[in-house]
N, C-alpha and C positions, 0 to 999 in steps of 0.2 A: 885204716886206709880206705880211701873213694875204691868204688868198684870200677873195673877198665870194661874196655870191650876189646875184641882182636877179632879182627876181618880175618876169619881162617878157611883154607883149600887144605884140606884134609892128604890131600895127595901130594903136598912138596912139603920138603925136608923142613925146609927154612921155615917154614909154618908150623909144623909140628915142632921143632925147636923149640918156636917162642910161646909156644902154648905148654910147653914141660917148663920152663922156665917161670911160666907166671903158676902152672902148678906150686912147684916149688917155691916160690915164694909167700904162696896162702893165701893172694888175694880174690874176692871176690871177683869174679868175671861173666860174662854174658859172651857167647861164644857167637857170632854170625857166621853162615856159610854163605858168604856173598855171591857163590856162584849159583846158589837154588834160591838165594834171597834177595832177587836183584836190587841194587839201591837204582833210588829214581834221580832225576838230574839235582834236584834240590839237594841231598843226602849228598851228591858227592864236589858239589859246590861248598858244600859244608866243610866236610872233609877237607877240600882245598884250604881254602883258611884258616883250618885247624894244625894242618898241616903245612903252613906257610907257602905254601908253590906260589909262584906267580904264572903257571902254564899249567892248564891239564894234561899238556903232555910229560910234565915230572912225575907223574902217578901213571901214566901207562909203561905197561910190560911192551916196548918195544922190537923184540925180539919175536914176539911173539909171530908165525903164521899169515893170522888173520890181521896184524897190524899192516902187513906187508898188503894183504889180498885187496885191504879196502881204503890203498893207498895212501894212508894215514900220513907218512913222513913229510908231504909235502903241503898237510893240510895246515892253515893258520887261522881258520876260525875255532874260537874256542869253543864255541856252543857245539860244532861238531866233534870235536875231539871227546865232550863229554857224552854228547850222545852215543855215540860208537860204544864209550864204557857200558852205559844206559844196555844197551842193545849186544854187546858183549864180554860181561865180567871180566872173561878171561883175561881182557888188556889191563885188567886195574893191577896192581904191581902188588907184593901181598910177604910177609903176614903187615896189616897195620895195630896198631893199639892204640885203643882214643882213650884217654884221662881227661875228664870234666874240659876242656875246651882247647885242650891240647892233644897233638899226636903223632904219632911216629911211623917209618915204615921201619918195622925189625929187620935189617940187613946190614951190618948181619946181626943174628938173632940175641947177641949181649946185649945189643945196646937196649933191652929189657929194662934190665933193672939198672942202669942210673934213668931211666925213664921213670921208674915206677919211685925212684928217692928222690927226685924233682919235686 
């Protein structure tokens, strides 16, 4: 089996979930901590199409805070919305799992492994 990657925040549930899950399953992995490892705008342009969105804002944690502080909801450029991520992790939505040109946001965190049987 390809080895995955998983966008992981070590401090929520849902993240640690899908990281005991891909334990569990044996495959090779490469762990990213997105929030000390910023991806840059290219990386999560990437990510978008990997991840089918057609809006960077389907990959923000809207709830969050600082969504709210830097008025995000009513933004419609997308180069901002991805900058924002750029400049603040925290809104990227998380765990994700990228397999060779595909990828997922684990939520919730089964949908692992028929990811990982695709």
């Amino acid at each position: 089996m390809q080895k995955v990657q998983i966008w992981h925040n070590p401090r929520c549930s849902k993240s640690r979930q899908a990281l005991e899950l891909l334990d569990e399953s044996g495959v090779q992995k490469d762990i990213v901590k997105y929030l000390e490892e910023n991806p840059d705008k290219e990386r999560i342009k990437e990510l978008l199409k990997m991840l089918g969105f057609a809006s960077a804002r389907e990959l923000m944690r809207t709830k969050e805070a600082i969504y709210k502080e830097l008025g995000l909801k009513d933004e419609t450029d997308e180069e901002k919305l991805i900058e924002a991520m750029v400049e603040h992790p925290k809104l990227i939505e998380r765990p994700i799992i990228i397999k060779g040109d595909k990828a997922i946001i684990a939520r919730p965190p089964e949908k692992v492994s028929d990811f990982l049987k695709a």
